[in-house]
N, C-alpha and C positions, 0 to 999 in steps of 0.2 A: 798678616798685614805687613807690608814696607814701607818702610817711613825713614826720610831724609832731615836729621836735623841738620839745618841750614844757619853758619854763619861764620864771620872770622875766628880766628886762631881767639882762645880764650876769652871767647864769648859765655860758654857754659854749657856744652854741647855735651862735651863728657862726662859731668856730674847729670845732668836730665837723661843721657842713655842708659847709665848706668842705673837711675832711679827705676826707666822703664822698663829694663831688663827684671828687675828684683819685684817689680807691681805686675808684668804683662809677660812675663817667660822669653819674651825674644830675645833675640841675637843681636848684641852690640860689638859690627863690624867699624870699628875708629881707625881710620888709617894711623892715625900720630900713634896709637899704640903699636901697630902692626910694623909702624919703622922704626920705631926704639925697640920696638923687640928684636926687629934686623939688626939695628946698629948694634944690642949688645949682643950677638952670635958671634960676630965677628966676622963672619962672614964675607964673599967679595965683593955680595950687593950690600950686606949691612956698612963697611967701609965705602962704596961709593954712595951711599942716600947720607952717609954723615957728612962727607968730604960736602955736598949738597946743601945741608942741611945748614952747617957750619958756615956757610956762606951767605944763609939765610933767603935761599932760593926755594922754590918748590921743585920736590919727585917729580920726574917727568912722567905722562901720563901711559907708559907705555910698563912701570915699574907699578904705581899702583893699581893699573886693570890690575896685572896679573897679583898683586896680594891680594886683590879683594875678590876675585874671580875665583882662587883658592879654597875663601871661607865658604863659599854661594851653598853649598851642601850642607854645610854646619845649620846657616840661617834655614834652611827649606827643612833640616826634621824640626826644628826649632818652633816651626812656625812663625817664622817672618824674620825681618831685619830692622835694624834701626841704623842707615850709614849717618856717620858720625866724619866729617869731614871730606867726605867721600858726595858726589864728582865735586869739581872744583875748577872742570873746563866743561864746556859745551862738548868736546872731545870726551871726554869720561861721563858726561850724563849719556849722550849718545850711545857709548859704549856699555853702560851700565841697562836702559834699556833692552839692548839688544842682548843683552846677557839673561836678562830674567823673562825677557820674552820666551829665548829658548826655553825655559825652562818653564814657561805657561804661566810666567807670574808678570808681576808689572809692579812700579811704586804706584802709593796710594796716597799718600798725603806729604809735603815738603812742610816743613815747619821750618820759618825764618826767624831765627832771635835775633829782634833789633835792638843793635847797641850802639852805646858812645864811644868812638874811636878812641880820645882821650880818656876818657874813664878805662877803656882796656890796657891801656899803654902803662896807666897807675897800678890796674890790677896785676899787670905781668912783671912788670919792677919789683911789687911787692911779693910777687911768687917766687921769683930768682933769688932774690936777697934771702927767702925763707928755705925754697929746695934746690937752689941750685941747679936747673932743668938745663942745659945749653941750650935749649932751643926756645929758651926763653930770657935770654939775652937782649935785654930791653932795645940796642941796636940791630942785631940780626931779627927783633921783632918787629920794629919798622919798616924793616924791609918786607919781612910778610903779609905786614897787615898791605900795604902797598900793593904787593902782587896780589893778596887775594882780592882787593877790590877792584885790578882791573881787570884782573884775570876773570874773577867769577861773574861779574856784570852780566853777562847774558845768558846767564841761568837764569835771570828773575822771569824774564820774558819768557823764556823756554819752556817754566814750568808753569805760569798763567795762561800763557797759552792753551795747556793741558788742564787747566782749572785742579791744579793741585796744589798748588803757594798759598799759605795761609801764615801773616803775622804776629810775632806772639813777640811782648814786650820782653827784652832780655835781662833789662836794667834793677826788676826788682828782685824780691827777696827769692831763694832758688825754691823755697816753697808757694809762691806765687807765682813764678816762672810756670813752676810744675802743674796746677791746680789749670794755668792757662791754654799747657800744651795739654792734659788730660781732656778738656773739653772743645779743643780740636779733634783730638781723635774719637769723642765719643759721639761725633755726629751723627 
């Protein structure tokens, strides 16, 4: 199974892949890990996604095909994936698609956790002030939550279109988050 959890920046995408990954064996493909892992190589693209990042823009889609296109073999012995911030354009869904197509697979379910923008603006100040994340820099976070909401807008449509968008409350506890996206997926 593939499955998209769907929402902005520190919504809680990471701690519920992570849960799924440790209950259901699959593969948690998160892009935000995949470029903090670049940015610490040092590398030439891990210094241009930070010089990016740092500016509180989004990777262009042409930098995260190819990280996630990378893991797609990891997910497939795995049995399935969980993309974890992954697409993020109608460009990357698309691409994303036609990636697992190849490869005889398809997503099966998008789970959207819906939250409160100010309540996330709270939760990421207090994450900064705790770990210090750069990319979680209460201003270069505004700027993202920004792009992702007009950037991502028509994915909603994209994927109801496909009857695979299903809403799951973000706001509460992460063991009621969980209990709610469990009974998504165990339709």
């Amino acid at each position: 199974m593939n499955i998209i959890l769907f929402g902005p920046p520190a919504a809680g995408k990471g701690t519920q892949a992570k849960r799924l990954v440790a209950e259901r064996g699959m593969v948690q493909l998160s892009t935000g890990d995949m470029l903090r892992a670049s940015i610490a190589s040092g590398s030439e693209l891990g210094q241009e996604v930070k010089a990016i990042m740092d500016r509180g823009d989004l990777v262009t889609d042409a930098i995260v095909v190819r990280l996630i296109e990378a893991r797609l073999p990891e997910a497939d012995a795995g049995g399935g994936a969980i993309f974890d911030g992954f697409p993020r354009t109608l460009a990357q869904a698309e691409a994303l698609d036609a990636m697992l197509a190849a490869r005889g697979s398809q997503i099966d379910r998008v789970i959207r956790l819906k939250v409160d923008d100010t309540a996330l603006i709270e939760r990421v100040a207090t994450r900064f002030a705790e770990q210090g994340r750069a990319d979680d820099n209460p201003d270069s976070f505004k700027v993202r939550l920004g792009a992702y909401n007009a950037q991502t807008a028509p994915l909603l449509p994209y994927y109801e279109a496909q009857g695979k968008l299903v809403d799951v409350d973000g706001m509460g506890t992460i063991e009621a988050v969980a209990s709610a996206i469990n009974a998504q997926l165990d339709l």
